[in-house]
C-alpha positions in Angstrom: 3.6 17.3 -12.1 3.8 13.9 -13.3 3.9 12.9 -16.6 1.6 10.4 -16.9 -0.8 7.9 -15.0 -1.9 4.4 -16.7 -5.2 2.7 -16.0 -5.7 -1.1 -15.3 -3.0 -3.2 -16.8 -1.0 -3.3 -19.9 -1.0 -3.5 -22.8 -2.1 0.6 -22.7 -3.8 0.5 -25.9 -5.8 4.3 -25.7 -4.6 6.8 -24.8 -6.9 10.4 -23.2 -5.9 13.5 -24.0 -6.5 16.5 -21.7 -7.8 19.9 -22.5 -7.0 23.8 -21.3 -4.7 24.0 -22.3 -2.8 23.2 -18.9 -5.8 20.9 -17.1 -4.4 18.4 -16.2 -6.3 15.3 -15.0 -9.3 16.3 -16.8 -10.0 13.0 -18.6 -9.5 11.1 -15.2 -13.5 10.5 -15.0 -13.1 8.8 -18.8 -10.4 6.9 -17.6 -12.2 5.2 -14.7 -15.2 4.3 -16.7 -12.6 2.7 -19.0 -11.1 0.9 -16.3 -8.2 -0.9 -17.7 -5.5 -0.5 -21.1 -6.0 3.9 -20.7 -2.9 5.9 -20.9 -3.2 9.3 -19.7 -0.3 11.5 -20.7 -0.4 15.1 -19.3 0.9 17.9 -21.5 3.7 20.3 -19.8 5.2 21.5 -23.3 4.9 25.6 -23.2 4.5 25.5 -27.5 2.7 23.8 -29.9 5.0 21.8 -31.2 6.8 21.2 -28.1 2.9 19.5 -26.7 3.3 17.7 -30.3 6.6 16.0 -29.5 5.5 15.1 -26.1 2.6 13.7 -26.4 4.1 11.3 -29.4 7.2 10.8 -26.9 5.2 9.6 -24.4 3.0 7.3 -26.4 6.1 5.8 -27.8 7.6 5.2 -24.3 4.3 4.3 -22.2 1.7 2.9 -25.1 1.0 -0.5 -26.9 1.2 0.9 -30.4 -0.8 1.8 -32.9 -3.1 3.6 -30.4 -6.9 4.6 -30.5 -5.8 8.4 -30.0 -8.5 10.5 -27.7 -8.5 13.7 -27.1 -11.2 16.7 -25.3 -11.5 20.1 -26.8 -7.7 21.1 -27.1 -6.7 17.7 -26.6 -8.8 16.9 -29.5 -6.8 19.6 -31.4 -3.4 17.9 -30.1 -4.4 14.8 -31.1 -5.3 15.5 -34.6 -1.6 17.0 -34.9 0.0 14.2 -33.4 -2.1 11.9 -35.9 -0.5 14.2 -38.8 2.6 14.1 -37.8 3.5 10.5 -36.5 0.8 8.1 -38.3 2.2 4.9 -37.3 1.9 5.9 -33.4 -2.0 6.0 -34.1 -4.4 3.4 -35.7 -8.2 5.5 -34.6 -8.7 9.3 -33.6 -11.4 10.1 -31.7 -12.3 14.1 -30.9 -14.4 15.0 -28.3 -15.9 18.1 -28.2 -13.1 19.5 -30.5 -12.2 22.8 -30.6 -12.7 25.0 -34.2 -10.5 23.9 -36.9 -10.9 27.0 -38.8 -11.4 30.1 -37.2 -14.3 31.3 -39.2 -16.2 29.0 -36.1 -14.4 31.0 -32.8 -16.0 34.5 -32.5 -19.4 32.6 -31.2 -18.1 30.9 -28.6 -17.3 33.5 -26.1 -21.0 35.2 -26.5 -22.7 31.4 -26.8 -21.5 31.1 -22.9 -22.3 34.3 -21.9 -25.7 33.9 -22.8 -26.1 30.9 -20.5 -25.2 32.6 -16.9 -26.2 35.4 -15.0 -24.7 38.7 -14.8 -22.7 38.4 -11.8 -20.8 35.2 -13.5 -21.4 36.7 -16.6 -19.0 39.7 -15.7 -16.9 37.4 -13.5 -16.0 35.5 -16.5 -14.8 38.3 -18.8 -12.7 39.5 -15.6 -11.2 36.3 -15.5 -10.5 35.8 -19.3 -8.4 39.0 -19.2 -6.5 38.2 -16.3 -5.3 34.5 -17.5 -4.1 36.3 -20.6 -1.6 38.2 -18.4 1.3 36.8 -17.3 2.0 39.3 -14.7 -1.9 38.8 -12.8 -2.7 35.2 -13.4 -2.4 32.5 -10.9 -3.5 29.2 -10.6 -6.9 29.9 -8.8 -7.7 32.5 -11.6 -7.6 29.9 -14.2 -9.7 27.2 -12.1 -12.2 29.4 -11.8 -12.3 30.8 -15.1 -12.4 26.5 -16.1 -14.9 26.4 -13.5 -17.2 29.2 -15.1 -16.6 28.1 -18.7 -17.7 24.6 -17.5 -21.0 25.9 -16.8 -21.4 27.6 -19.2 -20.7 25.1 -21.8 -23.0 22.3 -19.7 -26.4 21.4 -20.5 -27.5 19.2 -17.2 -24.5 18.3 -15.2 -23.9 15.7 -12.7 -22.2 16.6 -9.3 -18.3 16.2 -10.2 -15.2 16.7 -7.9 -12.5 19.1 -7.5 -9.7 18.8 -10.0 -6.7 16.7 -8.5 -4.3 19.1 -10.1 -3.4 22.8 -10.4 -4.8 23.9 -13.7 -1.1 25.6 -15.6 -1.6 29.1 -16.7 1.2 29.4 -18.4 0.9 26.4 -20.8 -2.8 27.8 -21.2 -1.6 31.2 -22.0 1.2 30.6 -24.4 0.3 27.4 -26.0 -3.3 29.3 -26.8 -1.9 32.0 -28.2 0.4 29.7 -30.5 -2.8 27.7 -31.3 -4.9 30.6 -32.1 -2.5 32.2 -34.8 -1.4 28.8 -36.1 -5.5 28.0 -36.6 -5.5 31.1 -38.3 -3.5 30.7 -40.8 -5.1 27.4 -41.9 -2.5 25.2 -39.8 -4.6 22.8 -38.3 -6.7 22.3 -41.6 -3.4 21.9 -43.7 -2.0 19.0 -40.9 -5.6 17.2 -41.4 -4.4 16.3 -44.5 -1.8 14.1 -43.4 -3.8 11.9 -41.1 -4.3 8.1 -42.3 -6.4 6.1 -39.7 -10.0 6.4 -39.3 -11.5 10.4 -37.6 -14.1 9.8 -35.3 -16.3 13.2 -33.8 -18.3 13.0 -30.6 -19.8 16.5 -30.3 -22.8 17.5 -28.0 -25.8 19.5 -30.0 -25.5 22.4 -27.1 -21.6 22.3 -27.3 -20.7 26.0 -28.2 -18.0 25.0 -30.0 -19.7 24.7 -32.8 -19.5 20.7 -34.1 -19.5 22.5 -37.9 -15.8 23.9 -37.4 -14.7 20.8 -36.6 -16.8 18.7 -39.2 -16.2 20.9 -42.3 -12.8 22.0 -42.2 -12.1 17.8 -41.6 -14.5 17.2 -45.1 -11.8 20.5 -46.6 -9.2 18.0 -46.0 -10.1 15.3 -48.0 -11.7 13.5 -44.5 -14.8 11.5 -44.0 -15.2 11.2 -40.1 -17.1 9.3 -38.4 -19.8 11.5 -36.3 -21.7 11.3 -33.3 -24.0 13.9 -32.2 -25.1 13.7 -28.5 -28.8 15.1 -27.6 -29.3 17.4 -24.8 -25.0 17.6 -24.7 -22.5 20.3 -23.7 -18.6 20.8 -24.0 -18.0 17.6 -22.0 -20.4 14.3 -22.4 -19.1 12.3 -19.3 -20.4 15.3 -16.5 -23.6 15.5 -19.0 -26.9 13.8 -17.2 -28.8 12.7 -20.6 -26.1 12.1 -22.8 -23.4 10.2 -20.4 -24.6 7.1 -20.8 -24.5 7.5 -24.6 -21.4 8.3 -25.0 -19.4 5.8 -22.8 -21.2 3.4 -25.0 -20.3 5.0 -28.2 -16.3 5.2 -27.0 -16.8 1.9 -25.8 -17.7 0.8 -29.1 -15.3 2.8 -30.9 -12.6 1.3 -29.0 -13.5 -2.0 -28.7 -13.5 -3.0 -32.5 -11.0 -0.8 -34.7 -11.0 -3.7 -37.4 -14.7 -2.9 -38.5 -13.2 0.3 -40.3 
């Protein structure tokens, strides 16, 4: 696995944060659109904190710094803790489709997606989620489907995309989840929110089932005042979404383009 690819030429002044944990490559479709400065670090770290170390290593190594910091569901997650713990490395966070801050916002996710598929996926998918979760059954191909399933779950009106160019990782998904999940918690991610010192920015689809309140709350709990974007007729992950694409290039755009307004 490499550990990075850049976009365009340098200075790399944003940097996109994958999800999965362990999907590697997901943010190349943002990347594209971006065309040119994009950093796009891919997380290998097994922990937590080791995903917090190198993601801030490689933005100190690879990035024009202070960075407008990007990051997809748990790479929105990551980001916020990177933002926490290195402030300097990051001058604007952006979270897409972030993951629950506080767990108080999890339980409905699982039975939000189920509700959107048939019964066939529908018990395809809970096979799935109980095989990634074991180290000793889960492969590559289980997880890519599971992503595959959860993906259409969480959509609203998708556009055609391609395969993944890389092998989703189950075991960064599996132990890095677990980690995540106890650390969230016990108020982790909440208590690290209070650290952060550049501007929060939220882009959340309406039909995300993440709930965009786990995110927004537990941000205003830390003494926070983000920034947010709600997209219409939105899932999990605006750039596949048919209605709402077009949107939300032009929101990042914007975000990106003048950090000084803030």
């Amino acid at each position: 696995m490499i550990p990075y690819r850049t976009w365009g030429e340098a200075p790399y002044t944003v940097a996109l944060v994958h999800g999965g944990p362990g999907a590697p490559g997901e943010m190349s479709p943002v990347a594209r659109e971006l065309a040119t400065g994009v950093l796009e670090p891919f997380q290998a770290a097994t922990s937590v904190r080791g995903q917090v170390d190198e993601l801030a290593g490689q933005l100190l190594e690879h990035a024009s710094l202070p960075v407008v910091l990007v990051g997809h569901s748990w790479g929105a997650m990551l980001a916020l803790l990177v933002a926490a713990a290195r402030p300097r490395l990051v001058r604007r966070l952006v979270l897409i489709g972030s993951g629950p801050l506080d767990p108080a916002f999890v339980d409905g996710i699982m039975p939000a997606r189920l509700g959107r598929i048939g019964p066939e996926d529908r018990a395809e998918l809970l096979r799935l989620q109980e095989r990634v979760r074991d180290p000793s059954r889960a492969l590559p191909e289980d997880l890519a489907r599971f992503g595959a399933l959860v993906g259409r779950a969480d959509a609203v009106d998708p556009i055609p995309t391609e395969a993944p160019e890389f092998a989703p990782q189950p075991r960064v998904y599996r132990q890095v989840w677990a980690e995540a999940g106890a650390l969230r918690t016990s108020g982790y991610f909440v208590d690290r929110a209070r650290s952060i010192t550049c501007p929060v920015v939220v882009i959340h689809g309406t039909s995300d089932p993440h709930p965009v309140q786990g995110v927004v709350g537990p941000l205003a709990d830390a003494g926070l005042s983000p920034c947010v974007h709600l997209l219409a007729a939105c899932g999990h992950t605006p750039w596949i979404e048919r209605q709402a694409r077009d949107r939300f290039f032009a929101l990042l755009q914007d975000e990106i383009a003048d950090p000084a307004r803030w």
